[in-house]
N, C-alpha and C positions, 0 to 999 in steps of 0.2 A: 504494500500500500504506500501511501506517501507518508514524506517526511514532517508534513504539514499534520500535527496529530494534537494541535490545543487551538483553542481559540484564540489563545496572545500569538500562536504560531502564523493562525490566518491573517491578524490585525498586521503582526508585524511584516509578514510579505506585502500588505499593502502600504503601510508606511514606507519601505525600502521600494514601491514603484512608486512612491510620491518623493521618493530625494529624504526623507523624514529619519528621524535618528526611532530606534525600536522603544518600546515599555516593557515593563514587568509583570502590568497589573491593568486591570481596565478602570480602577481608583485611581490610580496615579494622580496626584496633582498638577496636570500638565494639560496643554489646551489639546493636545496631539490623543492622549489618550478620554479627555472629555467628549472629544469629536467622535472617536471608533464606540466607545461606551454607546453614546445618544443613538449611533446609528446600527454596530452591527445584528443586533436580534431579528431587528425587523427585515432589515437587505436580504440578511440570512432564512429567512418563513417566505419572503417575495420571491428568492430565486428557487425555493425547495416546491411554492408553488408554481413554478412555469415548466415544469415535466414530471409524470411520473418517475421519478427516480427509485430505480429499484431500490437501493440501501433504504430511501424512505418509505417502501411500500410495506403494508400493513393489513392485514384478515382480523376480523373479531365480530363475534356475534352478540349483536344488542337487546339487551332485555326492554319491555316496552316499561315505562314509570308511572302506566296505570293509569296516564291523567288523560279522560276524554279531550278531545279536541273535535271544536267545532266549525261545522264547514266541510271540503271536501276527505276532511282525514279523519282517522277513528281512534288511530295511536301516537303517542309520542316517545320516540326515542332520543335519549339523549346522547351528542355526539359524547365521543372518546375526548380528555382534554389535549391531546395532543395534535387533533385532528387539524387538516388545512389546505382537504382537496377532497374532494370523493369521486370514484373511479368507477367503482358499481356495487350494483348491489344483486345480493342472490335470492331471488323470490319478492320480492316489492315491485310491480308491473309499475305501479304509480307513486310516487313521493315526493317533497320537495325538503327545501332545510329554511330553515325559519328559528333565529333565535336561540343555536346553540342546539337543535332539537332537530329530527329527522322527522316528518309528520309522513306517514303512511297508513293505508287500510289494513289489510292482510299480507302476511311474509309465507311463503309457502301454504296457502290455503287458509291457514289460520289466522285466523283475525286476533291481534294484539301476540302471535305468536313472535317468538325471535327471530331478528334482522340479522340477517349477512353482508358485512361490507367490507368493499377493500379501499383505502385511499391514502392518502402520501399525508405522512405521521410528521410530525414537528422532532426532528431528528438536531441534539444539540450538542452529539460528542461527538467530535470532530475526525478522533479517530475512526467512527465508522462510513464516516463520508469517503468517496469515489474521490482521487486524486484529480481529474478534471473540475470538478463539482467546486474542491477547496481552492482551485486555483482560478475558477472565476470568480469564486467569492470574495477571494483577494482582489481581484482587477475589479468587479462593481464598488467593493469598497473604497478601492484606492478613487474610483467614479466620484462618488457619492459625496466624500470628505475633501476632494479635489479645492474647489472654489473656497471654501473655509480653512487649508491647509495651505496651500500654493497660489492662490487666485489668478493661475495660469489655465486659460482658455485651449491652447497647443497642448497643454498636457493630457487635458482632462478628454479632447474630439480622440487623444491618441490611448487612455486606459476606454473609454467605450469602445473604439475598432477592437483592441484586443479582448476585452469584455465579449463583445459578438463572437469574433471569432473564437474565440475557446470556450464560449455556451455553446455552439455550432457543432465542434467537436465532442463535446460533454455529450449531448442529446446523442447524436451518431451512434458513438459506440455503449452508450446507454441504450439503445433501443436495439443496440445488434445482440447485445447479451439475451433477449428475448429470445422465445419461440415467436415463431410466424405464426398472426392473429387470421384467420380467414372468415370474411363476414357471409354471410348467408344473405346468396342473393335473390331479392322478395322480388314484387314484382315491381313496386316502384325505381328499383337497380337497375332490373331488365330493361324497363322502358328507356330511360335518361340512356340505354346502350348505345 
């Protein structure tokens, strides 16, 4: 895996592509490590949301929490706290998310029975993250902290080109580690043939 395996690891590779001297600590009293503080949790749940990342994918079956729901739904499930994408689900024909809550009718036939879901987890140890994955995270960061850190405009057009390209490469071979999905073609596929 990579050598990138803490969080001061990610910060500090984006520091060192902003010219920045490194931290110890994301308390630090320094404007350098205030800046990565303010921003990296959130950069880091924005970019785990823009692909299923396998390291962040995740199966669990939800209990319903009994509370009617009215309107088109009859159950309420509560998501997982870690949740921050959903991917699918196994027996819910109809559902939507509303409020921290999965509102659906029946999950395999059964009404208020348990929900099957899989979706991309709030993944925060860095060691388990995919070496592409921490190394764009470094370049949105070093993005993101740019203008507040350097207020160099060349810098900051040159960590997004690298940003893109090395999400570019991230997704690629994230999606080749799959199996090949093949969709079932209905008749509205056929037609659009």
């Amino acid at each position: 895996m990579s050598l990138i395996t803490t969080e001061i690891d990610v910060i500090n590779k984006a520091l060192t592509l902003l010219g920045d001297r490194v931290i110890s600590s994301r308390s630090e009293n320094n404007e350098r490590a205030r800046v990565m503080d303010a921003i990296y949790d959130n950069t880091r749940d924005r970019i785990l949301r823009e692909c299923p990342w396998n390291f962040a994918v995740k199966r669990v079956k939800l209990s319903s929490s009994g509370t009617p729901v009215w309107g088109d739904f009859g159950y309420l499930y509560p998501l997982p706290t870690d949740f921050l994408y959903m991917m699918e689900t196994d027996g819910a024909t109809d559902y939507t998310i509303e409020g921290g809550n999965i509102l659906s009718d029946a999950t395999n036939g059964v009404a208020g029975g348990t929900l099957s879901i899989r979706y991309v987890s709030r993944v925060t140890d860095v060691s388990r993250m995919d070496p592409l994955f921490t190394e764009a995270l470094a370049f949105r960061l070093a993005y993101d902290a740019c203008e507040k850190i350097t207020q160099s405009n060349t810098k900051k057009d040159y960590l997004y080109r690298e940003y893109e390209t090395t999400m570019t490469r991230a997704k690629r071979y994230n999606g080749q580690e799959d199996n090949a999905y093949y969709y079932v073609q209905d008749e509205w596929i056929k037609a659009r043939a």
